[in-house]
VOGU-3710 file (C-alpha; in Angstrom, 3 decimals, decimal comma):
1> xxxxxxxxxx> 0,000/0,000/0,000  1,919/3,090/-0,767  1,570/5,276/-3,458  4,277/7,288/-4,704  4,211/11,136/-5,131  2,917/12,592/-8,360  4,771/15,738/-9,940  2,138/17,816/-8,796  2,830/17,240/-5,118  6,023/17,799/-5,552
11> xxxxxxxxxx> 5,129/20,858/-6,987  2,957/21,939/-4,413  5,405/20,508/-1,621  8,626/23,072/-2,818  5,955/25,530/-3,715  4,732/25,443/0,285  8,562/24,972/1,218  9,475/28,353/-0,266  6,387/30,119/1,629  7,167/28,950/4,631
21> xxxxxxxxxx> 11,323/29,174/4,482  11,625/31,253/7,634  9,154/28,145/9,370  11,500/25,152/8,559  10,475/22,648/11,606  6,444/23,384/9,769  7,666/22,407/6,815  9,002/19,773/7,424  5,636/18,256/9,786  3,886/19,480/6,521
31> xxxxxxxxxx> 5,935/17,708/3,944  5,436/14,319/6,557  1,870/14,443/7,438  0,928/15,290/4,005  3,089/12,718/1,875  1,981/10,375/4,867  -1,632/9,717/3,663  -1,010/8,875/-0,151  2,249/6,899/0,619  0,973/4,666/3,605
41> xxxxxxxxxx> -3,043/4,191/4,126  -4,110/4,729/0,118  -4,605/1,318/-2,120  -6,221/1,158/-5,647  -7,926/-1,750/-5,878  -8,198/-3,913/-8,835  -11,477/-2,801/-10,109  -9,251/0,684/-10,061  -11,487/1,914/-6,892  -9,397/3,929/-4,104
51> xxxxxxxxxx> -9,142/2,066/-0,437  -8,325/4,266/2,612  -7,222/2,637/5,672  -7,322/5,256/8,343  -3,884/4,878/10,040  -3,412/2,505/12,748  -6,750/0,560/12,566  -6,436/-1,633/8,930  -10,692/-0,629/7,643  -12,041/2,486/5,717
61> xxxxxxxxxx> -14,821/5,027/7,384  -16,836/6,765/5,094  -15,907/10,148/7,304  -12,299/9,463/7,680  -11,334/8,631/4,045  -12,783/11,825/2,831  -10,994/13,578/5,523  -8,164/11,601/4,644  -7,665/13,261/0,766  -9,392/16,093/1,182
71> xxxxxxxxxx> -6,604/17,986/1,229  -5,290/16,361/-2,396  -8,049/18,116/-4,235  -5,821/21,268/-4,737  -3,017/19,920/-6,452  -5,793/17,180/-8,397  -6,568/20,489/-10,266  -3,744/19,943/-12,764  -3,278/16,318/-12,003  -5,553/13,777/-13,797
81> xxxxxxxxxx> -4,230/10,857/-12,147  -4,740/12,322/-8,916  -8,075/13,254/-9,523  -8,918/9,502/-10,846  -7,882/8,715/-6,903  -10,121/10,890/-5,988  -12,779/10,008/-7,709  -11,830/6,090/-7,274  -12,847/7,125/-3,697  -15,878/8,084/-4,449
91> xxxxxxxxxx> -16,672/5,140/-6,186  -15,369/2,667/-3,626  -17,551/4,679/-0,941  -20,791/4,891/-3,057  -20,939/1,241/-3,377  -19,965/1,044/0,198  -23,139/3,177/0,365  -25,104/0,250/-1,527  -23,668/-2,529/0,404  -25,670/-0,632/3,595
101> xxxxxxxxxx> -26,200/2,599/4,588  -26,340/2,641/8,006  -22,415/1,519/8,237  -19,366/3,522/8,896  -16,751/1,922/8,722  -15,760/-1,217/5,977  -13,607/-3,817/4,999  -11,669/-3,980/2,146  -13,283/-7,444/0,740  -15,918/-9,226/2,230
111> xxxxxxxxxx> -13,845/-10,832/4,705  -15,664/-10,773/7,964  -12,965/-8,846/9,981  -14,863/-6,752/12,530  -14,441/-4,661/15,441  -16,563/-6,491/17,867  -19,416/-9,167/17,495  -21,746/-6,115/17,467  -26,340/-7,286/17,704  -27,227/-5,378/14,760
121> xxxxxxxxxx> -27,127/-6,233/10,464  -24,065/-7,506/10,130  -22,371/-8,633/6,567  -19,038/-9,526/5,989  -18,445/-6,564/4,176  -18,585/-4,577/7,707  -15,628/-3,767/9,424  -18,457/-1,512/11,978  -22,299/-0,357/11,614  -23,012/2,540/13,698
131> xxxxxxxxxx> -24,813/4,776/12,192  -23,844/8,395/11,686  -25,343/10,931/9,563  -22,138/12,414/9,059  -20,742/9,111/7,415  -23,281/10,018/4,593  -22,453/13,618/4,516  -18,555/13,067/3,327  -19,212/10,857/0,186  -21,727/13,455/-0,907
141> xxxxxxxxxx> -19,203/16,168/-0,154  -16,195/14,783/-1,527  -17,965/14,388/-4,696  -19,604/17,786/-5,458  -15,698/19,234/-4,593  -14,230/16,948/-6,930  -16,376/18,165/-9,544  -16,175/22,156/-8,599  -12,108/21,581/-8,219  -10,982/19,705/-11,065
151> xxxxxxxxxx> -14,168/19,900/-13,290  -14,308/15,905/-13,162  -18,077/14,298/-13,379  -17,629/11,292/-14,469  -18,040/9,979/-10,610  -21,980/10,861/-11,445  -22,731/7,640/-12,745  -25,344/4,969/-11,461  -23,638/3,541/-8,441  -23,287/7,613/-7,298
161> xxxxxxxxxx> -27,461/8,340/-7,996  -28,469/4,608/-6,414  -26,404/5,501/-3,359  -27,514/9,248/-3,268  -30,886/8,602/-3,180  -30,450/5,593/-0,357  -29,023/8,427/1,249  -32,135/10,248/0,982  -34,375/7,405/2,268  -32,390/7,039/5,009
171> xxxxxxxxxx> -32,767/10,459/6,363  -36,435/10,839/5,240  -36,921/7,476/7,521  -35,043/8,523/10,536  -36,649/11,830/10,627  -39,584/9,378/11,698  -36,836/7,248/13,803  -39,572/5,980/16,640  -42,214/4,962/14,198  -40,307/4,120/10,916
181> xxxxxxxxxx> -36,082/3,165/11,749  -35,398/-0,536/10,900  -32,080/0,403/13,085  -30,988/-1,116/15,295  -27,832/-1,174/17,512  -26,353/-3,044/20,449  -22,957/-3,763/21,893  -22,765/-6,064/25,027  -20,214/-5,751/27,666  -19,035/-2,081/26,443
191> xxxxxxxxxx> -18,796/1,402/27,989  -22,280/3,229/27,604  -21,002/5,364/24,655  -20,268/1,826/22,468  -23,870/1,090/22,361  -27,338/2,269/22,270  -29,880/2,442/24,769  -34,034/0,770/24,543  -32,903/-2,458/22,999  -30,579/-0,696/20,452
201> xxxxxxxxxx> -32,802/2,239/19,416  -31,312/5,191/21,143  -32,377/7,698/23,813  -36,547/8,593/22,581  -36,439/11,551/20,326  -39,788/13,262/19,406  -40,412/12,571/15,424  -41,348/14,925/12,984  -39,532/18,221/14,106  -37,284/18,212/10,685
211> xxxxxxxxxx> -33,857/17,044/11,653  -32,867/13,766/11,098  -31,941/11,008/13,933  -28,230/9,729/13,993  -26,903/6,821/16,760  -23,646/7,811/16,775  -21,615/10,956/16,655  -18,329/11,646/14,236  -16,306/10,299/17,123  -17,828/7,155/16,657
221> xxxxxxxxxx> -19,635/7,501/20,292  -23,506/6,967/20,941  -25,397/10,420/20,993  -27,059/11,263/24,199  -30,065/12,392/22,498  -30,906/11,829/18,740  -30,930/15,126/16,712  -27,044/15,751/16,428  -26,881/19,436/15,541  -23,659/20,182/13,628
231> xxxxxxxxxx> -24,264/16,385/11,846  -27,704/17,723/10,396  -26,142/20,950/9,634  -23,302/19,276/7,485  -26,411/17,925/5,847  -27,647/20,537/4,929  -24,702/22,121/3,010  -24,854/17,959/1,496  -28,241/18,082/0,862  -27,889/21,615/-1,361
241> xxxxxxxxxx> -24,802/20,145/-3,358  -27,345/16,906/-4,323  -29,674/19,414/-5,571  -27,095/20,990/-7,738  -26,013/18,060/-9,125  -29,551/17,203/-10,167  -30,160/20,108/-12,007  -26,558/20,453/-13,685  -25,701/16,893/-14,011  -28,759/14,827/-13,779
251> xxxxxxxxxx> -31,249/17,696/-15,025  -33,557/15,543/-12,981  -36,251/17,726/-11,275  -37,575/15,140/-9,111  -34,268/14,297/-7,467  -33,364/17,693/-7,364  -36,791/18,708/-5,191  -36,679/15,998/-3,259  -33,128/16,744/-1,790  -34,050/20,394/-1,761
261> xxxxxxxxxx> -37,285/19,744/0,766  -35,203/17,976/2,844  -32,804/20,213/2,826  -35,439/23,085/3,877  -36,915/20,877/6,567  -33,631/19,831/7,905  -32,677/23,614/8,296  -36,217/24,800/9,595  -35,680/22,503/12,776  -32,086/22,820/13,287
271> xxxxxxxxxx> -32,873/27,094/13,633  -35,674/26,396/15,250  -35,543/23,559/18,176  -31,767/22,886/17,646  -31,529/26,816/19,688  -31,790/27,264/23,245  -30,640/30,111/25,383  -27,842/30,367/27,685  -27,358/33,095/30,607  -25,244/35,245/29,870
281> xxxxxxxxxx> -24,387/34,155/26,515  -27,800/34,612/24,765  -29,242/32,159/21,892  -26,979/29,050/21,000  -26,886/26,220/18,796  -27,436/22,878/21,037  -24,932/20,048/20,333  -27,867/17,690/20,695  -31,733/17,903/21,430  -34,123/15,340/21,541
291> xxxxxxxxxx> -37,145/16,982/20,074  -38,642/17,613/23,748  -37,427/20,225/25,396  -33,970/18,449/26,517  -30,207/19,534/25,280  -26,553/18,853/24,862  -24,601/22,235/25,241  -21,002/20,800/24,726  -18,917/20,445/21,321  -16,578/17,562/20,297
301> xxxxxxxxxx> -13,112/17,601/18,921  -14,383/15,390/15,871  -15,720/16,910/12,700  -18,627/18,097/11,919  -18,417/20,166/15,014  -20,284/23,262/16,226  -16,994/24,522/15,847  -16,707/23,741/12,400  -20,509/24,785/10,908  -18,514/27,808/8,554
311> xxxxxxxxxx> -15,610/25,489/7,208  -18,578/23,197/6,338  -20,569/25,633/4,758  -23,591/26,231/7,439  -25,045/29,166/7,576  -28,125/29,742/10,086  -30,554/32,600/9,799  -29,113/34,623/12,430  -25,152/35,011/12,513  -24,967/36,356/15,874
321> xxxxxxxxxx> -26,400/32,808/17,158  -23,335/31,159/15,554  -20,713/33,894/17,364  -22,665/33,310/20,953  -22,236/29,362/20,285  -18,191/29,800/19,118  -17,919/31,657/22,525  -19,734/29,292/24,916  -17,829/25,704/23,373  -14,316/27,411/23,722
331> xxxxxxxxxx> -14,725/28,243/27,185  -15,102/25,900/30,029  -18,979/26,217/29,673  -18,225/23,415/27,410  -17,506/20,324/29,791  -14,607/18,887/26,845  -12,905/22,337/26,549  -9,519/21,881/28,770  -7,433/24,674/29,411  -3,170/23,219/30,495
341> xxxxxxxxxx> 0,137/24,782/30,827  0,708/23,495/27,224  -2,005/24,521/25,074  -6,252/24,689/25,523  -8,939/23,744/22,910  -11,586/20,778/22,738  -11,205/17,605/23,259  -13,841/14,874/23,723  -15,419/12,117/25,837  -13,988/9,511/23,372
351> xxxxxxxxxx> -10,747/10,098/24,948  -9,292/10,967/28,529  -10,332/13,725/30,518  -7,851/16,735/30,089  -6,990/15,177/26,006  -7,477/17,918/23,372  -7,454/17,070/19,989  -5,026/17,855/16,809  -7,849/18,142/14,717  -10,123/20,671/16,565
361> xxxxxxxxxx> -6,932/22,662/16,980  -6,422/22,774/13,303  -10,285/23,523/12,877  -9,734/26,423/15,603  -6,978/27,725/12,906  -9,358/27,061/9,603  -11,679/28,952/11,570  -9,890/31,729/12,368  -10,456/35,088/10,083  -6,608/36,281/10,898
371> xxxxxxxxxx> -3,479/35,220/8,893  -1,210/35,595/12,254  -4,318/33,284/13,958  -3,417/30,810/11,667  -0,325/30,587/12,009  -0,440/30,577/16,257  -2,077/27,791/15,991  -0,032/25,780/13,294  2,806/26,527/16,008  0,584/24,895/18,494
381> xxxxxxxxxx> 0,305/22,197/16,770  3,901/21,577/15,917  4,889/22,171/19,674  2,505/19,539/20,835  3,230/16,620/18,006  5,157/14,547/21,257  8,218/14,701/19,570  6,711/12,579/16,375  6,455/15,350/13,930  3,079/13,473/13,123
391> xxxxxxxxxx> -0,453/14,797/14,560  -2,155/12,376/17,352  -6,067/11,764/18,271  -5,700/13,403/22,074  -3,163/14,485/23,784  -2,461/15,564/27,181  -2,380/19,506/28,340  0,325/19,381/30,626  1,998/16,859/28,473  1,863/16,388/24,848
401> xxxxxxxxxx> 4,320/13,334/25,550  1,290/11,884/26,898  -1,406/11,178/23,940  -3,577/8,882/21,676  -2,825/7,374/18,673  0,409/6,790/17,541  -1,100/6,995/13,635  -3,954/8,796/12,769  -4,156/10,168/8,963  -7,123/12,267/9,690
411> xxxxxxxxxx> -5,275/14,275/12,640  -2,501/14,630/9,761  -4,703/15,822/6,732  -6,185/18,452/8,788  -2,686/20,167/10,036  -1,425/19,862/6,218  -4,861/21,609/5,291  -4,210/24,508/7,799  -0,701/24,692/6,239  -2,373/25,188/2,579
421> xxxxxxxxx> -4,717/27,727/4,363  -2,251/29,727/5,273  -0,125/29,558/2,571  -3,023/30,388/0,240  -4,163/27,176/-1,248  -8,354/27,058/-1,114  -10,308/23,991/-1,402  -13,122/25,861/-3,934  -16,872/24,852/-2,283
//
């Protein structure tokens, strides 16, 4: 599994190495996180689809793999090969999409590798199946980018409007989870967050109120209540690109309604009950609600994030309700936000108590309107690598020595897209 380094990332990599000559030690992180992904965890397979392992655990998530490559699509602009990668991913992960839509995470054959004997749908295809809306958000989103960045759309094909419009049942069904959801989910002899609650179905969500229900959250933990907030807010940036590619690609009006009204009703309840008010702070988007009355105010390290609703492409009807909700989940207001002699951001409960994360660190810079913002926190981030020069999952305040994940290609693609940020390379949305 390695692929070797096309002329264009060489390009790209002494382009970046003359921007940043007076930041050598980023450089350098850069040139290894970002070579790291194509030349270790990327295989094409022999039906010329792309595989993604995502570091240290040998299976492909849906959310990861995007993640994973994202950060390709600039130099894929003047590299045909790279963009056939690309959209080899996209293929692999739509039929993925096919094989069941209510999995995250697969194998690379049907080979009945696993991560635990998990009471749910099982096939030997599935490496895990919890479901996350976000795990149908990427493949949409990796797609449309593909097309806007290289001009490519040739990944339109069947297998991409079969799996689309699973996609679509799917969330039209679990906007009805109680009455209609054939899901369910249930690990024995785990920690709380490994498995669902009511003989697999989740914490009771009132049905109906637009957003759609997910089990899991992007950090592959069981939501506390059903209506994940930033999740239904990635998809409604998804649900808008589907409708685009109806009308430009498909020129099919049904498709392209039916995404958009889901779309609208999606966004209707996330401004409406996904909002509660906080002393002191004023109006705020909820990390979770469950429909009746009950919510979440935290924010986790993984993305989609509250943190990350502009770098996804969310936009609510108010913008100051977005501003109160950046300042209440980077405070201690929000129970994962740790503050150490070594750095302070968001972590989450996946991992200790005290553990921030690479990745919301680099979505704090991606975030951030300033140049000299940027590059504070790409400094951060290169002061608290543990002496790797690699990005981790969490890592310790007081102690970056301390931390998870030896490997983790996600963690890696998002420092190497801060670095592009800030040297001026755009992903185009």
């Amino acid at each position: 599994m390695a692929i070797e380094n096309p002329a264009s990332v060489q390009k790209l990599l002494a382009e970046v190495k003359e921007k940043l000559a007076n930041e050598p030690k980023l450089y350098e992180m850069f040139e290894t996180c970002y070579t790291n992904t194509l030349n270790k965890t990327v295989k094409i397979l022999e039906d010329g689809t792309t595989y993604v392992i995502t570091g240290d655990i040998p299976a492909m998530w849906l959310r990861d793999s995007v993640a994973q490559l994202r950060p390709y699509l600039i130099p894929a602009k003047e590299d045909e090969e790279l963009a056939a990668l690309l959209e080899g991913l996209v293929r692999r992960q739509f039929e993925f999409i096919k094989i069941d839509p209510y999995a995250n995470a697969f194998n690379e054959a049907a080979n009945g590798n696993c991560w635990e004997k998990d009471e749910t749908e099982m096939s030997d295809w599935l490496w895990e199946r919890k479901y996350e809306v976000d795990s149908l958000c990427y493949p949409l989103q990796l797609a449309y980018l593909l097309w806007k960045n290289t001009g490519r759309t040739s990944q339109f094909d069947d297998i991409f409007r079969e799996g689309a419009e699973l996609i679509l049942d799917v969330w039209e069904t679990e906007q009805y989870h109680e009455e209609e959801s054939p899901y369910r989910f249930i690990r024995r002899n785990a920690f709380y967050t490994d498995t669902l609650s009511r003989d697999g179905r989740g914490a009771l969500v009132k049905s109906g109120v637009g957003m759609t229900w997910s089990g899991f959250r992007p950090s592959d933990d069981s939501c506390t209540y059903g209506y994940l907030v930033p999740s239904n807010m990635f998809a409604v940036v998804v649900l808008g690109y589907l409708a685009e590619i109806a009308e430009e690609i498909y020129h099919d009006k049904s498709l392209r309604q039916r995404a958009q009204k889901l779309k609208e009703e999606i966004y209707d309840g996330i401004e409406t009950i996904g909002i509660t008010r906080v002393m002191s702070v004023g109006p705020v988007y909820a990390y979770e609600t469950d429909g009746f009355g009950q919510y979440n105010l935290m924010d986790d390290a993984n993305v989609p994030s509250l943190l990350s609703m502009s770098y996804l492409g969310y936009k609510g009807r108010d913008p100051k309700v977005a501003e109160n909700t950046r300042k209440l989940i980077l405070s201690e207001a929000n129970p994962y936000y740790y503050a150490g002699t070594k750095a302070s951001g968001i972590g989450s409960p996946h991992t200790p108590v005290r553990y921030i994360w690479h990745i919301s660190l680099a979505m704090e810079g991606l975030t951030s309107e300033s140049r000299e913002e940027k590059l504070r926190y790409l400094h951060l981030l290169a002061d608290t690598d543990g002496g790797k020069g690699l990005m981790h999952e969490g890592f310790d305040v007081d102690n970056p020595e301390n931390y998870t994940r030896e490997w983790f290609s996600w963690a890696n693609a998002m420092f190497s897209e801060l670095v592009l940020d800030y040297c001026g390379y755009q992903i185009k949305k």
